[in-house]
C-alpha positions in Angstrom: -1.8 -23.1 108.7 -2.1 -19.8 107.6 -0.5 -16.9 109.6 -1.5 -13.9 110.7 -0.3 -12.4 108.2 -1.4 -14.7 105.7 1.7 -16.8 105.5 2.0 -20.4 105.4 4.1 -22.2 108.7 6.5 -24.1 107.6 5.1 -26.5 110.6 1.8 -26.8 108.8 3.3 -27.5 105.2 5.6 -30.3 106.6 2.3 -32.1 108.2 0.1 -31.3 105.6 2.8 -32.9 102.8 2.9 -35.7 105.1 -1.0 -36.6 104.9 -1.0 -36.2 101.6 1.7 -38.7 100.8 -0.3 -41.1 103.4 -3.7 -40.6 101.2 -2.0 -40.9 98.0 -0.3 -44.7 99.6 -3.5 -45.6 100.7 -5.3 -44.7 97.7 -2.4 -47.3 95.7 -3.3 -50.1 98.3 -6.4 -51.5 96.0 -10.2 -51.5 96.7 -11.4 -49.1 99.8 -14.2 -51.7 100.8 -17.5 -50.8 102.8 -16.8 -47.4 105.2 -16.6 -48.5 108.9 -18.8 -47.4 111.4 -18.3 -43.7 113.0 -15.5 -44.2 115.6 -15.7 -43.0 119.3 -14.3 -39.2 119.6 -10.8 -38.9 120.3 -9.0 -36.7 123.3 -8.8 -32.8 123.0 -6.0 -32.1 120.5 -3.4 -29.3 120.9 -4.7 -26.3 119.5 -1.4 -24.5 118.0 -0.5 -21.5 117.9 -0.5 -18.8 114.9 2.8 -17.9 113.6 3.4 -14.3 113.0 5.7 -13.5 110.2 6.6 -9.8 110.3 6.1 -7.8 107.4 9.6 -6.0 106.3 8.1 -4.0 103.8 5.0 -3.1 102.5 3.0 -1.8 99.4 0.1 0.5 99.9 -2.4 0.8 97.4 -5.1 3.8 98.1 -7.9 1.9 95.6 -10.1 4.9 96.1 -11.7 8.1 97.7 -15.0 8.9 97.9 -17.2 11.8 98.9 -20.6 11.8 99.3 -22.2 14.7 97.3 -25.8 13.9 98.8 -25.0 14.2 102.2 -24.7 17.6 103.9 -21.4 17.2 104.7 -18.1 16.4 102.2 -15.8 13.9 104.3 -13.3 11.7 102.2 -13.7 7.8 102.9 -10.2 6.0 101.7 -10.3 2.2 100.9 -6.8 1.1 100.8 -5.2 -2.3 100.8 -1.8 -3.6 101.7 0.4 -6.3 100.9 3.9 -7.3 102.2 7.0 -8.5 100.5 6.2 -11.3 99.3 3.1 -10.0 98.1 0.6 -11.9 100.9 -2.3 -9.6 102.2 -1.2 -7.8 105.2 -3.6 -8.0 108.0 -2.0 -6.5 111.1 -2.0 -2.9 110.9 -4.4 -1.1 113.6 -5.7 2.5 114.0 -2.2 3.5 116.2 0.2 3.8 113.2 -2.0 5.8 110.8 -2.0 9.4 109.9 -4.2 11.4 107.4 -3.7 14.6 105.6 -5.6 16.2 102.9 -4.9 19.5 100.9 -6.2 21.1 97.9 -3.9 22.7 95.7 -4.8 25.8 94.5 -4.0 27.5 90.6 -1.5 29.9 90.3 -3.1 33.3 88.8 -1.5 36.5 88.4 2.1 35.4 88.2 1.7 33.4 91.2 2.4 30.1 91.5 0.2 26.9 92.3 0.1 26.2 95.8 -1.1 23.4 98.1 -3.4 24.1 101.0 -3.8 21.7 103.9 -8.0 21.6 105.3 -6.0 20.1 108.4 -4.6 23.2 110.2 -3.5 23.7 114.2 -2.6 27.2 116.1 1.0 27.3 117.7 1.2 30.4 119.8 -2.5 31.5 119.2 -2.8 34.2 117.2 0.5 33.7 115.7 1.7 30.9 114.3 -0.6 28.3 112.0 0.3 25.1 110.9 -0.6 22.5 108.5 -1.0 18.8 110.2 -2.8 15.5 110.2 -5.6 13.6 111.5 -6.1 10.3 113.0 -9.3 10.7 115.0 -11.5 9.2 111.9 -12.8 6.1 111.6 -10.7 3.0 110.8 -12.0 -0.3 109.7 -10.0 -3.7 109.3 -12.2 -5.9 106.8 -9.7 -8.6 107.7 -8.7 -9.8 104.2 -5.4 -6.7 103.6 -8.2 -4.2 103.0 -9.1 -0.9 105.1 -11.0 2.0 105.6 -10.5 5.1 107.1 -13.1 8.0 106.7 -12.0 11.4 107.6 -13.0 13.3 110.8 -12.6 16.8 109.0 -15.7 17.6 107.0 -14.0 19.3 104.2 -16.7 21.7 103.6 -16.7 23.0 106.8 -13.3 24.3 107.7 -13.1 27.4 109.5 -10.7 27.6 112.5 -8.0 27.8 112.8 -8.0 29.2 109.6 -11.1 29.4 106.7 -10.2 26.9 104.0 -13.1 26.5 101.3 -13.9 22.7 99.5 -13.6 23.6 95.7 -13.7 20.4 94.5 -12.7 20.9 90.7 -9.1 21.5 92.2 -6.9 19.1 92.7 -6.7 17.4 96.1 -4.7 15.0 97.4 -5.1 12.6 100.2 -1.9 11.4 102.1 -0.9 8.4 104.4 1.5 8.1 107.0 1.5 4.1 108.1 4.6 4.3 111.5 5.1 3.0 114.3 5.4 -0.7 116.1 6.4 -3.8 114.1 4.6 -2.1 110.9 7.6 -0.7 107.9 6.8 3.3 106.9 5.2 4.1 104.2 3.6 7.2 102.7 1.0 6.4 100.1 -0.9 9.6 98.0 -3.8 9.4 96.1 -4.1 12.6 93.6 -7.4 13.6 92.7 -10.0 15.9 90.8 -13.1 15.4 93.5 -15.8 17.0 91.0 -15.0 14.0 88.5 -12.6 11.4 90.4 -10.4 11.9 87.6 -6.5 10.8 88.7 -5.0 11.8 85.5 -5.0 14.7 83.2 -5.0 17.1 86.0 -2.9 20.1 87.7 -0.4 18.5 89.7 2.8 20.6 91.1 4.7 17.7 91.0 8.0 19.4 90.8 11.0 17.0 92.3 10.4 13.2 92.7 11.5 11.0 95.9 13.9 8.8 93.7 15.7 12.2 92.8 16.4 12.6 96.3 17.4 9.6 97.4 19.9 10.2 94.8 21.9 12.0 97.8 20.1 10.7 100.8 19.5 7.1 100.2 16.2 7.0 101.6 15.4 10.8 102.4 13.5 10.5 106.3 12.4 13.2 108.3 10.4 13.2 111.4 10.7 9.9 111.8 8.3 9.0 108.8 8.0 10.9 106.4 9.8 9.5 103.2 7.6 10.6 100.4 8.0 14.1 98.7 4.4 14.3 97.8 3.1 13.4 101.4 5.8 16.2 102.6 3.9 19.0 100.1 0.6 18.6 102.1 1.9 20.3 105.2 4.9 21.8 104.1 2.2 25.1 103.1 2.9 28.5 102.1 0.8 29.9 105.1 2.7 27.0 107.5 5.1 28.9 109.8 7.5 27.2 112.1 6.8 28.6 116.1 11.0 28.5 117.2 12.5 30.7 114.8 9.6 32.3 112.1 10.7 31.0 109.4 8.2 29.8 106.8 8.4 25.8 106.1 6.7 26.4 102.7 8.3 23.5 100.8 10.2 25.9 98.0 11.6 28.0 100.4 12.6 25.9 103.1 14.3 22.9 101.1 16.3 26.1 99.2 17.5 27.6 102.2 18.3 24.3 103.6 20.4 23.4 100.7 21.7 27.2 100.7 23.2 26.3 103.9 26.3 28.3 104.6 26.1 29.5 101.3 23.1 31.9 102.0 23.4 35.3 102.3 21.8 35.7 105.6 24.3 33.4 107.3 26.9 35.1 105.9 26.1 38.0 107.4 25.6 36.5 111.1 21.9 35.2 111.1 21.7 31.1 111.7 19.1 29.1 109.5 16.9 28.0 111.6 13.7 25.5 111.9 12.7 24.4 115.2 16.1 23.6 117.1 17.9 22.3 113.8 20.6 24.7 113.0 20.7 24.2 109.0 23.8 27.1 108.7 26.8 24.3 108.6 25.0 22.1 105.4 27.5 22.3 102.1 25.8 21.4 99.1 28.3 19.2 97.4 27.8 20.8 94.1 26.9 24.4 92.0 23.5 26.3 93.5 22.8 26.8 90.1 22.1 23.3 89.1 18.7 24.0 89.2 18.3 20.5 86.9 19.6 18.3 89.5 16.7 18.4 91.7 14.6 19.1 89.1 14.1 17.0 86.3 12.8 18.1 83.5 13.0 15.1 81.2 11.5 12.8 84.4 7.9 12.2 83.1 7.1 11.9 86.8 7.9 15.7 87.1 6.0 17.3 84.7 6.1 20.6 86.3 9.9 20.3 87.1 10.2 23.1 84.5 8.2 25.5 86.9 11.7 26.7 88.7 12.4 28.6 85.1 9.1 29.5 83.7 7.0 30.5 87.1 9.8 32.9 88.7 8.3 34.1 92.3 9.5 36.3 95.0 9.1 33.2 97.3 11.3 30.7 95.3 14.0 33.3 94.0 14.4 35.3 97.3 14.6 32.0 99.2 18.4 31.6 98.1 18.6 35.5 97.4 17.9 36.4 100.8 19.5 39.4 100.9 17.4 41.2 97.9 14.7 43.4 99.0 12.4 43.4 95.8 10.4 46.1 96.7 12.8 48.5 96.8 13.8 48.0 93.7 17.4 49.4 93.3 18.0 50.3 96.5 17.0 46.7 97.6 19.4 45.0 94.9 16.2 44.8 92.7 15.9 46.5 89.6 12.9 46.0 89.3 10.6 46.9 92.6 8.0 44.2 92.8 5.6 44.0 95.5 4.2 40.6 94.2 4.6 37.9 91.5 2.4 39.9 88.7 5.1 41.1 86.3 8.4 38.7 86.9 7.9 37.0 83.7 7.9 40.3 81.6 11.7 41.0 82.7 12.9 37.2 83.6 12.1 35.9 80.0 15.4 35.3 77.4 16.2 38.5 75.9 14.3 40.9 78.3 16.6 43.1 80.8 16.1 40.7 83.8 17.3 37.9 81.6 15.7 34.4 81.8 16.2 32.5 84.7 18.1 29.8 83.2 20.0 31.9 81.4 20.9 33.2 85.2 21.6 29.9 86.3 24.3 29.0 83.6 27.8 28.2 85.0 30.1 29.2 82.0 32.9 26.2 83.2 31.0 23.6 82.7 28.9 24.6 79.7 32.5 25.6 78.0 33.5 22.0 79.4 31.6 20.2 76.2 34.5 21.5 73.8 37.5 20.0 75.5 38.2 16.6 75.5 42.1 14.7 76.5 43.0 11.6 74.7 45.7 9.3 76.0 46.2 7.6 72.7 48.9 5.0 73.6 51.2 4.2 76.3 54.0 1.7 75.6 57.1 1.1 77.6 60.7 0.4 76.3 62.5 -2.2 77.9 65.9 -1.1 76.7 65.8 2.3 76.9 63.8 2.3 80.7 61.7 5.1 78.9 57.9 5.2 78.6 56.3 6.6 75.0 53.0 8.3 75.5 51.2 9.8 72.4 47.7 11.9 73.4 45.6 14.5 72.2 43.1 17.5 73.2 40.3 17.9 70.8 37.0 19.8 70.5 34.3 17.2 70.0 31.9 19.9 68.7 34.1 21.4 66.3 35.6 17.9 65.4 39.1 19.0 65.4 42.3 18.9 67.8 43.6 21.7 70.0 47.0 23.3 69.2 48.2 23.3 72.3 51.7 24.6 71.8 49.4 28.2 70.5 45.8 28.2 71.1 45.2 31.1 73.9 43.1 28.5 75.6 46.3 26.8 76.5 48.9 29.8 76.4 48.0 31.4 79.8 50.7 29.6 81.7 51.8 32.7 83.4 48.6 33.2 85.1 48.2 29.9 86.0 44.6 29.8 84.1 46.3 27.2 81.4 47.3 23.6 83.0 47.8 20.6 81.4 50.4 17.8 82.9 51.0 14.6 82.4 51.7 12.3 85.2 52.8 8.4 85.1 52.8 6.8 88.0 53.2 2.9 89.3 52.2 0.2 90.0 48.6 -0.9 89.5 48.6 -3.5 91.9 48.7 -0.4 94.7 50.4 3.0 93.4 53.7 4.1 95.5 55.4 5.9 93.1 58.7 5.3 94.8 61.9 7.3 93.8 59.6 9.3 90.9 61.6 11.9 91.8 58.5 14.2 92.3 59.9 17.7 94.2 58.2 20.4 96.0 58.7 23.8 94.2 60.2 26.3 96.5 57.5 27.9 99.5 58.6 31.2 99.9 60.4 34.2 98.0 64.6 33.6 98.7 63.8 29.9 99.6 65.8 27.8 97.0 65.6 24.2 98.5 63.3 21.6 96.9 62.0 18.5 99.2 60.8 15.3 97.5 57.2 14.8 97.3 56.7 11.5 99.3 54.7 8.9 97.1 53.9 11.3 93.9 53.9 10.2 90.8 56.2 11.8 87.8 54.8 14.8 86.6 55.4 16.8 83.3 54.7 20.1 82.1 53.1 19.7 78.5 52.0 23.1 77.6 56.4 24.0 77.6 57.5 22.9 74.4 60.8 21.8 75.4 58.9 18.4 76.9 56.7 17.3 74.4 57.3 16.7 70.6 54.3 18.0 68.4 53.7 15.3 65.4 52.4 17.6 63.5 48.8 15.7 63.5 47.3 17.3 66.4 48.7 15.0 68.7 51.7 15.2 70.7 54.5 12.5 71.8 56.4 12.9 75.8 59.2 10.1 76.6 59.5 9.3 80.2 62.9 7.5 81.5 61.1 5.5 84.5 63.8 4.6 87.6 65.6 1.6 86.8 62.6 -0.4 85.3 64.6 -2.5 83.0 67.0 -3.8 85.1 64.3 -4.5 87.8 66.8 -2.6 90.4 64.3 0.5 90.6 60.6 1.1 92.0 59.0 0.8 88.4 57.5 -2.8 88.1 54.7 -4.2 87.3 52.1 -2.1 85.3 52.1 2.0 84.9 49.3 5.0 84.5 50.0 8.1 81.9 47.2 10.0 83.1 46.2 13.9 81.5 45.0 16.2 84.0 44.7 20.1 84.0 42.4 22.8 82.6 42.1 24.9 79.8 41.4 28.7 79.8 38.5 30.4 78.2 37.1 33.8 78.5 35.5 35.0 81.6 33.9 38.0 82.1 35.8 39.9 80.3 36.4 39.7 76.4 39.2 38.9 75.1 40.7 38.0 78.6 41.3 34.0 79.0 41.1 33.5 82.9 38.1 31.2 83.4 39.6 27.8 84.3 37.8 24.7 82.5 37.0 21.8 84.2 37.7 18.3 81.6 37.6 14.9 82.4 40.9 13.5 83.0 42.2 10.4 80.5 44.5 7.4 81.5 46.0 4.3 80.0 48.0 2.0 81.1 51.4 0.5 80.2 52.9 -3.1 81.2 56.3 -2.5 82.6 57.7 -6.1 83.9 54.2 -7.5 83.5 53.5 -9.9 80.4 50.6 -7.3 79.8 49.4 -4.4 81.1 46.8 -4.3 84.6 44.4 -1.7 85.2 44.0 -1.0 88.8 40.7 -2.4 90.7 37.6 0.0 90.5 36.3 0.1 93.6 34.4 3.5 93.5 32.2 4.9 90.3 32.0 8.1 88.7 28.6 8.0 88.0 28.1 7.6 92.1 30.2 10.4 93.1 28.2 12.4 90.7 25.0 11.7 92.0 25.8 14.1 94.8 28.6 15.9 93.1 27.2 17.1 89.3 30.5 17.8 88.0 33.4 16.6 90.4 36.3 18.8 90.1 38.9 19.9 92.6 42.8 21.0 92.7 41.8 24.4 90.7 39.5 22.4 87.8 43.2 20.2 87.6 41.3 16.6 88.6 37.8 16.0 87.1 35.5 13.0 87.0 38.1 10.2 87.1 38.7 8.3 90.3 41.4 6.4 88.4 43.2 9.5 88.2 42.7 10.6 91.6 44.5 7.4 93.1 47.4 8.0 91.5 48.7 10.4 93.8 46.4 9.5 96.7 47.8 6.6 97.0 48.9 4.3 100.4 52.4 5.9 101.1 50.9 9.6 100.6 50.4 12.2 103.4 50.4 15.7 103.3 53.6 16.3 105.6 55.3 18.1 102.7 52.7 21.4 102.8 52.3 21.3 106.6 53.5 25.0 107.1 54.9 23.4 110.9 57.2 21.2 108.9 58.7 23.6 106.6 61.3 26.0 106.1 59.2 28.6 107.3 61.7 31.3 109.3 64.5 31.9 109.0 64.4 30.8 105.4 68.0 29.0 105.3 66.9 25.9 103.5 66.4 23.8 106.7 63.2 21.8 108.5 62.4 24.1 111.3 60.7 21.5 113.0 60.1 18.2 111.3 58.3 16.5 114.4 55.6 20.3 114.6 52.2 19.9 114.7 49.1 21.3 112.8 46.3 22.8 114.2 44.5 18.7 114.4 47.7 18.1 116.3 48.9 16.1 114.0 52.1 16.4 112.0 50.8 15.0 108.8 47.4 12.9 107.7 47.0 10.2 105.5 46.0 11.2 102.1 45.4 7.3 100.7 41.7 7.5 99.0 40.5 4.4 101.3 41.6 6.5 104.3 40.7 10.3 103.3 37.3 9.9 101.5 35.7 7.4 104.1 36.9 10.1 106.3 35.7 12.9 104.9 32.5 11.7 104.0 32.5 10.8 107.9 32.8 14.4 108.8 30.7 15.8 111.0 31.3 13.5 114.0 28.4 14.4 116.0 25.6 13.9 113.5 26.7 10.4 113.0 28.2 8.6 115.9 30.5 7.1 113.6 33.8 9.1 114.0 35.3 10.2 117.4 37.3 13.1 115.8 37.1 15.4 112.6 39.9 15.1 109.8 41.6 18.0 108.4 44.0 18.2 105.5 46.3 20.4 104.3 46.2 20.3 100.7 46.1 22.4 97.5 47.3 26.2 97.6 49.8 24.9 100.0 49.9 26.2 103.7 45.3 25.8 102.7 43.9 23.5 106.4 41.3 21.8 105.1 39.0 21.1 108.2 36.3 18.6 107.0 35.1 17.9 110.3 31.9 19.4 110.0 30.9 17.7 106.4 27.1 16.0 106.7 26.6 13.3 104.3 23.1 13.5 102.9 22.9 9.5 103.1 23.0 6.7 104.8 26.7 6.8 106.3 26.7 2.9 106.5 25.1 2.0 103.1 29.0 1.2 101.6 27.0 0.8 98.0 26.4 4.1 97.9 30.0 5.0 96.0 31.2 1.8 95.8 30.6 -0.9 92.9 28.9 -4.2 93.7 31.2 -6.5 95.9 34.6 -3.7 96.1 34.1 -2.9 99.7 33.7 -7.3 100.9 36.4 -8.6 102.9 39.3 -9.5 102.4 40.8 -7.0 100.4 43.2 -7.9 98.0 46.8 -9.1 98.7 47.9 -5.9 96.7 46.7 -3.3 98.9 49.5 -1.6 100.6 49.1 -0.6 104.5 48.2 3.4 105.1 51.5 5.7 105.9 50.7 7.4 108.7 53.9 8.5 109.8 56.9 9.1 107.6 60.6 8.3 108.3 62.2 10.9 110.6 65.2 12.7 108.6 67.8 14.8 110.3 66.7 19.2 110.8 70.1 20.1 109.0 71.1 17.2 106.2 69.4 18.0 103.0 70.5 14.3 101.7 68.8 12.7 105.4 66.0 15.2 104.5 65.5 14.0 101.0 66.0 10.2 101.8 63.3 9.9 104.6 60.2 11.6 102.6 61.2 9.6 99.4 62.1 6.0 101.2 58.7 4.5 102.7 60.6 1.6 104.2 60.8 3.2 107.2 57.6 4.5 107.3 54.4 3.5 110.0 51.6 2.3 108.5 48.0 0.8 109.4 47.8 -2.2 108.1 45.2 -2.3 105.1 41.9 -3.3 106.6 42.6 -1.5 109.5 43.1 1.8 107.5 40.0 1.0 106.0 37.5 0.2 109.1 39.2 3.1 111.2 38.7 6.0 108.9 35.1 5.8 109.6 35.3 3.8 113.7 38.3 6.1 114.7 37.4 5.4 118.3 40.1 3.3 121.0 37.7 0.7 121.4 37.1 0.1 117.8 40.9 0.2 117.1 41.4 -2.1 120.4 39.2 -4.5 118.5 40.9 -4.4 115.2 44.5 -5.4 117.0 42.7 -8.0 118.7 42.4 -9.6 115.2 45.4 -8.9 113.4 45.5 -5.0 112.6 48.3 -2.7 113.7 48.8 0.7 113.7 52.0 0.8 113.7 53.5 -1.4 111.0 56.2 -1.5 108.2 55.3 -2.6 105.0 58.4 -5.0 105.0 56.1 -6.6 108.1 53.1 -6.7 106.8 54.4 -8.1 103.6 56.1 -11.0 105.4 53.2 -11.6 107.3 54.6 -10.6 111.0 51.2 -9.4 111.1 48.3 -10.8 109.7 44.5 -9.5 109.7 41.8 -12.0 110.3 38.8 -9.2 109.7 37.5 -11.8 107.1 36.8 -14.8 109.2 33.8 -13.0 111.2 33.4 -10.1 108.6 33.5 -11.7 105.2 30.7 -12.6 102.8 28.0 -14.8 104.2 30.0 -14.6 108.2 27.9 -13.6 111.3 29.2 -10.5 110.9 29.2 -9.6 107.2 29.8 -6.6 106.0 26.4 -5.7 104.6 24.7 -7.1 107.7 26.7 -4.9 110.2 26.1 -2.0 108.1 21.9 -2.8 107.2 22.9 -2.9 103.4 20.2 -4.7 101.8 
């Protein structure tokens, strides 16, 4: 029996096999013989019912727009057809969840730039305020079969209030679909057209960023409820569309700027909130340069053929939307040279090698094109057994140039004493979950007259290679550094398993002034690693890509440039037994400076005397920020971190995505429970050491026997559900939250997240979190 929505029941297929093996028995059973006489009628039978299989997606097709040029009037009619998932005719959708909008897009002349123009207007605040909007007072027809019609109430050749928009139908139009509400799955179908000729290709288009582009960073980019389609969003978002709360234009080029401006706008800077409607915009961080221009948009994307528009169509409009503080008719005296009371002569300055410069030549961030010449090279790693030392030979090179880096002379890698020249090499262990236990890693001394050094709890070794007195040059262009590792031989130190020699750091180019090397390079950090006790060496899991991070990030690069685009690298130090009690100014000999804890047990300004730093911990939690736009964390996380005595407070970070969609960052499968066995429990309290004994001191940070932890799935689930009951929940099966590793080794404790929470359980993972 065939379903509503045109679906077979699985009721109907079971009787209607069964019939058909009768018949085909019967028909085995030899000659028929003469037919019988017509039987008596039998009793009423049970009529059924008709299954309805919801649809949980849908593909809209708009097969066509016509408009009658006899008639007096010009009113699109729009013949669409659906189908869901499985590709079966969809039948059930009714005049209630359909919306209509139609716009016109008109040329850009004069140094202005194309423009869309809704027929569909309203008046907010008469007088004041117009807006762009839809319609879905037309006509609708269900043929029944998965097609539809719907013909327009607006008579496009007869707009006039609230605001006089012609029909000039050699332009391009566009018709656009909003399908919302009930059982029915969104969807935002556009039909692109030339109305003189019905022409859908070859035509002006704007199309200038792409929805897959977007998703990029939000997943599946949704706003008032519906919309999900950047060319449905163009139809209303208008230059002449004004929101009624605050002023502000919702023109698509400015608004979606100054939205991704955020605190980073000049306006808000100096006091004045980004407002539309009651959505306070001031707070958004884009996680990445302003001037990647490219990101959004695409250039080499077919789809986007006019992406290039944001360099060669320069407007007052889409340059003073992140320049808000430039007057440009004032010239000068408005931060303008030139004054410009429209778009007419932009491109005679903003073209390469007039005064104004081109735009992209504006937009170029002198790191990251400088970037392309640096490369690090970990060539080998190999461990001595009888010596306890590790052997790493690496390299710097210029991939353009084809040649290595002196790095011993270069000026690129000289400026030490400025700090603008890095480059260290770090080895840390072991792979199955860095620790890094009794490295020997030190704090440098925190104030002027302070002399004491405190370990660095869980850091991995760390060596200067840009002093000459730690590295050998071979005289090659690369460079050799030997390592002694604690007590790896004899298998009475920390240093089993399988080790990390990692490069990390930045070169110096010049900046803005010649001959001056100050500009810090950001280069992608190298690793290998080295087998220790094991047979071979083990890479540590990937759980996390690059590529992912990127998606949002461009170029990710923090420390001071020091730790670029390798995760792998990052773990090394932000590993399990990590926090960030050492830089806590609370904790520290801070006054008088006599080489003594003032107060080990002091709070920050979280009220916390230290936070985890372990990457499951810290990025879920970050990335969790901004508690009350998510409902997922109860309380913010801050971190004190690089440039020591910095509080990072990342409570009020907005991720652009789907929160709960793990596969955002993660690679296929890395985020399924159960973890591995490997994965150490999250410190979040460190051994207490006595105020006044330097040896007690130095024993509790570096021993993380003694230290709390969360035990491993726990950490993981409560950086994101930070709340009592969700913790509650997590003891209930296993987790603690106050733990030693020696315990959770042994199994005194024991998580069972996986029996309910595990691939293919009632509560999996990626059902709980809607991951499809």
């Amino acid at each position: 029996m065939l379903t509503r929505s045109g679906h077979i029941t699985s009721h109907s297929l079971l009787t209607a096999l069964a019939c058909f093996t009768v018949l085909m028995l019967a028909a085995c059973s030899g000659d028929k013989g003469d037919t019988g006489p017509e039987g008596p009628p039998g009793p009423p039978g049970d009529p059924g019912t008709i299954a309805t299989i919801a649809a949980t997606t849908i593909d809209v097709t708009i097969d066509g727009i016509t408009i009658d040029t006899a008639a007096a009037t010009r009113i699109p009619v729009v013949n669409f057809s659906i189908k869901d998932q499985d590709g079966v005719p969809f039948i059930g959708l009714t005049s209630s969840s359909i919306r209509f909008t139609v716009a016109k897009l008109v040329p850009g002349l004069n140094g202005e730039a194309s423009a869309w123009q809704s027929y569909i207007n309203r008046e907010r605040d008469p007088g004041a305020t117009i807006q762009a909007t839809y319609e879905r007072d037309g006509t609708f027809e269900n043929h029944g079969n998965g097609t539809y019609t719907y013909t327009f109430a607006t008579d496009l050749a007869a707009v006039t209030d609230p605001l006089a928009v012609s029909y000039e139908p050699t332009f391009t139009h566009r018709v656009a679909m909003q399908i919302s509400g009930g059982d029915v799955p969104v969807a935002n179908p556009v039909y692109t057209f030339q109305p003189s000729t019905g022409a859908t290709t070859g035509i002006d288009s704007r199309d200038m960023v792409k929805t897959a582009t977007c998703n990029e960073c939000h997943n599946r980019l949704a706003l008032h409820g519906s919309r999900i389609e950047v060319k449905y969003c163009v139809t209303c978002h208008n230059p002449g569309s004004t929101d009624a709360s605050s002023g502000n234009t919702v023109d698509f080029k400015v608004m979606i700027h100054k939205i991704h401006m955020g605190e980073d706008l000049p306006s808000v800077i100096g006091g004045t909130p980004y407002m539309i409607g009651s959505h306070d915009y001031s707070t958004v961080v884009f996680p990445q340069d302003h001037r990647h221009c490219n990101r959004c948009h695409n250039e080499e994307d077919t789809d986007t053929p006019d992406a290039g528009n944001w360099n060669s169509v320069p407007t007052i409009e889409a340059c003073g939307s992140c320049h808000d503080d430039i007057d440009f008719a004032a010239g000068v005296a408005g931060g303008h040279l030139g004054g410009s009371v429209d778009n007419s002569l932009c491109t005679t300055c903003h073209v390469p090698g007039e005064p104004g410069g081109g735009v992209a030549e504006s937009h170029i961030i002198p790191a990251e094109v400088a970037s392309t010449n640096f490369a690090y090279n970990v060539i080998s790693a190999t461990f001595d057994a009888g010596t306890d030392e590790v052997e790493v030979i690496f390299e710097v090179t210029d991939p353009v140039a084809d040649e290595a880096y002196d790095i011993l002379a270069d000026p690129e890698w000289t400026q030490t004493a400025t700090g603008a020249s890095r480059l260290a090499l770090v080895i840390g262990y072991d792979t199955l979950d860095y620790h890094n236990t009794d490295s020997g890693a030190e704090t440098s001394p925190f104030e002027p007259g302070q002399t004491m050094a405190f370990p660095e709890p869980a850091q991995p070794i760390s060596i200067d290679v840009l002093n000459a007195a730690n590295v050998t040059d071979n005289g090659d262009g690369t460079y050799t550094v030997s390592v002694v590792l604690p007590g790896a031989a004899t298998g009475t130190g920390a240093a089993t398993g399988t080790g990390v020699a990692a490069l990390e750091g930045h070169p110096a180019v010049e900046g803005a002034t010649a001959g001056t090397f100050d500009l810090r390079v950001p280069v992608k950090n190298a690793l290998a690693y080295f087998a220790i006790t094991d047979s071979e060496a083990q890479p540590r899991r990937e759980v996390v890509s690059i590529d992912k991070c990127n998606q949002c990030h461009a170029q990710l690069s923090l420390h001071g440039n020091n730790r670029t685009d390798e995760p792998r690298v990052c773990v090394i130090c932000h590993n399990p037994n990590a926090t960030d009690i050492i830089v806590r100014p609370a904790t520290l000999d801070v006054a008088p400076q006599d080489g003594v804890f003032d107060d080990f047990t002091a709070t920050g300004p979280d009220g916390k005397r230290e936070q985890a730093i372990d990457f499951k911990v810290m990025i879920h939690a970050i990335h969790a920020g901004a508690v009350d736009e998510h409902g997922f964390r109860e309380n913010g996380i801050g971190i004190y971190g690089f440039g020591r005595f910095s509080f990072f407070d990342f409570s009020h970070v907005r991720f652009p995505g789907i929160l709960s969609d793990c596969t955002t960052c993660h690679l296929a499968g890395t985020y399924e429970l159960p973890l591995a066995d490997s994965v150490l429990g999250t410190t979040i309290q460190t051994g207490e050491p006595s105020l006044t004994d330097q040896g007690d001191i130095d024993t509790a940070l570096a021993d993380p026997s003694d230290d709390l932890n969360i035990t491993p799935t726990a950490a993981v689930c409560s950086s994101c559900h930070d709340g009592e009951l969700a913790q509650a929940h997590m003891e209930q099966n296993g987790g603690a939250f106050n733990a030693l590793q020696d315990d959770i080794d042994a199994g005194v404790t024991i998580e069972t997240c996986a029996i309910c929470h595990g691939p293919g359980r009632y509560a999996d993972v990626d059902l709980v979190h809607g991951i499809e």
